[in-house]
GUNULUM-547459 format. One record per residue: residue in one letter; x negated, y negated, z of N, C-alpha, C, O in turn. Coordinates in steps of 0.02 Angstrom, whole numbers, padded with zeros to 5 digits, always signed. Layout:
residues N
AXYZXYZXYZXYZ/...
//
This chain:
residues 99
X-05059-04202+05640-05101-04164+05686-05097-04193+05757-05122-04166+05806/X-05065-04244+05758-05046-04294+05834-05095-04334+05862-05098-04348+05922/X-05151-04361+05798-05192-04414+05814-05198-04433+05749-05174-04403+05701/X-05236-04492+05744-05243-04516+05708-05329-04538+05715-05357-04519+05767/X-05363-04569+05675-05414-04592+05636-05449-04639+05701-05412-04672+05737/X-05511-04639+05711-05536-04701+05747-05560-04739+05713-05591-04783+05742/X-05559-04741+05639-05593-04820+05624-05567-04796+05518-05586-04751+05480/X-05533-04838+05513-05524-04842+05440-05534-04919+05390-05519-04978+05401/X-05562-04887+05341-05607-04943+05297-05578-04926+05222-05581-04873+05192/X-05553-04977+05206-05538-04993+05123-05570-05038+05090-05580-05098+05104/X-05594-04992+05025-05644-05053+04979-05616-05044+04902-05601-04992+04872/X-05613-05103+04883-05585-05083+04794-05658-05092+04756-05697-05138+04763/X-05666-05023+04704-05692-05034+04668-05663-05032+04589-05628-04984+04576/X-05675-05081+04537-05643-05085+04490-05580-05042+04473-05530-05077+04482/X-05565-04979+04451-05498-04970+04474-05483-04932+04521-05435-04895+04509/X-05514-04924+04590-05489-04872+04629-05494-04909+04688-05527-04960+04698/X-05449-04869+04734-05469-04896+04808-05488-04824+04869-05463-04769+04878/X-05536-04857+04894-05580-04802+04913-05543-04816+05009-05544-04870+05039/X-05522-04766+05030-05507-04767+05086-05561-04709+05143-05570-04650+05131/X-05592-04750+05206-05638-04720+05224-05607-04695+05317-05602-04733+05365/X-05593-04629+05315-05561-04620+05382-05620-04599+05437-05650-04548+05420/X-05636-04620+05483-05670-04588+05539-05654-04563+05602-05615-04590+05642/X-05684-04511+05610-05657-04478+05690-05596-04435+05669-05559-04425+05716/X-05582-04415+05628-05524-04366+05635-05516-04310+05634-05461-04294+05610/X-05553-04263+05654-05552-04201+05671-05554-04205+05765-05573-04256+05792/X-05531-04145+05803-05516-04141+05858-05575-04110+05876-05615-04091+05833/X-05586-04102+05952-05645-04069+05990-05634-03998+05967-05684-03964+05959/X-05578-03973+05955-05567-03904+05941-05579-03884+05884-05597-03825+05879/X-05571-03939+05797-05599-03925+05776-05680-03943+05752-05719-03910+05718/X-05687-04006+05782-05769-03976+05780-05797-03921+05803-05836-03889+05769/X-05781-03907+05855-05799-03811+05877-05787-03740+05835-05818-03686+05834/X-05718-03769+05796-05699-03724+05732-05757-03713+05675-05776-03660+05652/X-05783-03788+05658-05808-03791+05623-05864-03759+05603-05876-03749+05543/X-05902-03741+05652-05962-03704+05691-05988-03638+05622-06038-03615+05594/X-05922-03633+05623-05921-03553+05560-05905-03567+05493-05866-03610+05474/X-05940-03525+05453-05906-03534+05377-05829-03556+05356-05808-03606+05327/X-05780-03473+05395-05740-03461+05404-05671-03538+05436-05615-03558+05421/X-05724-03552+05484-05678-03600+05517-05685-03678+05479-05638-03712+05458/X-05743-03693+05478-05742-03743+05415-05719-03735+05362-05687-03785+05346/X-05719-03688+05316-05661-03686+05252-05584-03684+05288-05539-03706+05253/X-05568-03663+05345-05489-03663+05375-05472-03732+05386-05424-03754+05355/X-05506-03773+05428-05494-03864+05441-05489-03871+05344-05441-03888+05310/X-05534-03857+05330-05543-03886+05273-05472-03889+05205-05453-03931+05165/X-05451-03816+05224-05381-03791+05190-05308-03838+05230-05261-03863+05199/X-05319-03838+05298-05253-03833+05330-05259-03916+05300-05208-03937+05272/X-05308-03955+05304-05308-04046+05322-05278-04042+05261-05219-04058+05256/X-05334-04011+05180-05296-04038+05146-05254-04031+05105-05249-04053+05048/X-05201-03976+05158-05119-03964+05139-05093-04003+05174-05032-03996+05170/X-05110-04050+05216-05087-04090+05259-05073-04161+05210-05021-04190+05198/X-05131-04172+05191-05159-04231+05142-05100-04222+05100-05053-04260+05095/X-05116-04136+05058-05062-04139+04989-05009-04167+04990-04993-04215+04955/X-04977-04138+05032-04899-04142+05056-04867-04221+05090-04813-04231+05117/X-04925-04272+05075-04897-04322+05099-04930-04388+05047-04927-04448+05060/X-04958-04361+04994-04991-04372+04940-04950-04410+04905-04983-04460+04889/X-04870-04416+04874-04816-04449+04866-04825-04501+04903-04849-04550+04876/X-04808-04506+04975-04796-04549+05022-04864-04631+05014-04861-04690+04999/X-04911-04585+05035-04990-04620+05008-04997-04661+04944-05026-04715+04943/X-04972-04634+04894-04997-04660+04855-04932-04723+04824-04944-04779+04802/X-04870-04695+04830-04811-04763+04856-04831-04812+04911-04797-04863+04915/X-04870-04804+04944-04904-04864+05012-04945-04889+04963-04936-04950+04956/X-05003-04856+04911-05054-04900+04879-05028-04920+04824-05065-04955+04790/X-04965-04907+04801-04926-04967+04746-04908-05016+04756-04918-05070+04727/X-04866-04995+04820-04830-05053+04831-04863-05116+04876-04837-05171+04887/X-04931-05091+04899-04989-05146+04911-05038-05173+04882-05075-05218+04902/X-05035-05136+04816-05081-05150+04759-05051-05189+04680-05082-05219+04636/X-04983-05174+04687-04950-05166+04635-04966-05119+04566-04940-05137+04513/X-04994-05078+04566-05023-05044+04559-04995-04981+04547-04973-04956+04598/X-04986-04939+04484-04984-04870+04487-05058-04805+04506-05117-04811+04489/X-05030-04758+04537-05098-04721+04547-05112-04674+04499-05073-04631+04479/X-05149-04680+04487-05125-04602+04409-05182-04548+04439-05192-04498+04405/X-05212-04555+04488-05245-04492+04515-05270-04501+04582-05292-04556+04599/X-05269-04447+04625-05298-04447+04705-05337-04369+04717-05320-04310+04711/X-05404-04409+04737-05451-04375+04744-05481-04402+04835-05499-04457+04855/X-05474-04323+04877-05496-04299+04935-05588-04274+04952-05639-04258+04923/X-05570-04282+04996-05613-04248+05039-05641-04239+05113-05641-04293+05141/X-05655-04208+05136-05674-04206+05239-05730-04175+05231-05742-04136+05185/X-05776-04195+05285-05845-04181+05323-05827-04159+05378-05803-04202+05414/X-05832-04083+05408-05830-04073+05455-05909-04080+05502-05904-04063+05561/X-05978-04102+05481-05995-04122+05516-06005-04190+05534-06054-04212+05565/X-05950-04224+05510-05962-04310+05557-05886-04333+05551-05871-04392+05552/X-05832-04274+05545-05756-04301+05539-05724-04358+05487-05672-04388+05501/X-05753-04367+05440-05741-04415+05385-05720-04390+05331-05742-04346+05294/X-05658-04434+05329-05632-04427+05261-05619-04445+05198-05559-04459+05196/X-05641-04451+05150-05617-04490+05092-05582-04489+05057-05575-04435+05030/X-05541-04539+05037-05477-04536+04981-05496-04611+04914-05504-04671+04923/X-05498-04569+04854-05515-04591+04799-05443-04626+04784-05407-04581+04805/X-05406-04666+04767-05348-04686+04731-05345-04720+04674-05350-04781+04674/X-05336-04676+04605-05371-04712+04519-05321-04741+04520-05274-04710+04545/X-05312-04792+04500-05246-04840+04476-05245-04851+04386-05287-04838+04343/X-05198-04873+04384-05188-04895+04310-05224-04932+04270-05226-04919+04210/X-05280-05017+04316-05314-05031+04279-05347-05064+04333-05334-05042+04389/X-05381-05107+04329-05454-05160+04334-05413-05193+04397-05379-05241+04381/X-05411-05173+04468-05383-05226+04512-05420-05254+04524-05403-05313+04522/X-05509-05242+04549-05553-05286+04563-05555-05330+04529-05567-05380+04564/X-05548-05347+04461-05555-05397+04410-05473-05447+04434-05466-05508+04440/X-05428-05397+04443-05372-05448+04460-05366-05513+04516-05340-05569+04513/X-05408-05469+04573-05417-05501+04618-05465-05555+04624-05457-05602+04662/X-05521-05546+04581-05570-05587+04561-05552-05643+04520-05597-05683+04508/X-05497-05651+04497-05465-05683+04450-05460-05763+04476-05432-05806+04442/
//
């Protein structure tokens, strides 16, 4: 979309890693957002945006986790621009790391 995120936060909880994006919607679409119509559209276009790079994402959280992902779960707030990304992994990393 030709910006990126003003503030991103990762937390592991037992097997997932929770990625927390802020600020990423544009002035234009917060104004979109305004409407039913236009909030379900941000809402469609981001996350075909998300989908389509969903491969890519979740090879970044293997190969930093060691880690397979066996499921990715979305979502956006168009009223405070936040996004969340769920990443289930294979097993117990918090426990690994705790180790």
């Amino acid at each position: 979309m030709g910006r990126g995120s003003v503030t991103v936060k990762t937390d592991i909880l037992r097997d997932m890693v929770i990625v927390v994006l802020k600020g990423i919607l544009t002035p234009a679409e917060y104004k979109l957002s305004e409407t039913l119509e236009g909030l379900l559209s941000i809402k469609k276009i981001r996350g075909n945006l998300v989908e389509a790079g969903r491969d890519k994402l979740g090879g970044i959280i293997t190969e930093q986790t060691g880690e397979e992902v066996i499921s990715f779960h979305t979502d956006i707030s168009t009223r405070n621009g936040e996004r969340v990304m769920i990443f289930k992994l294979t097993s117990d990393l918090e426990k690994k790391i705790m180790l």
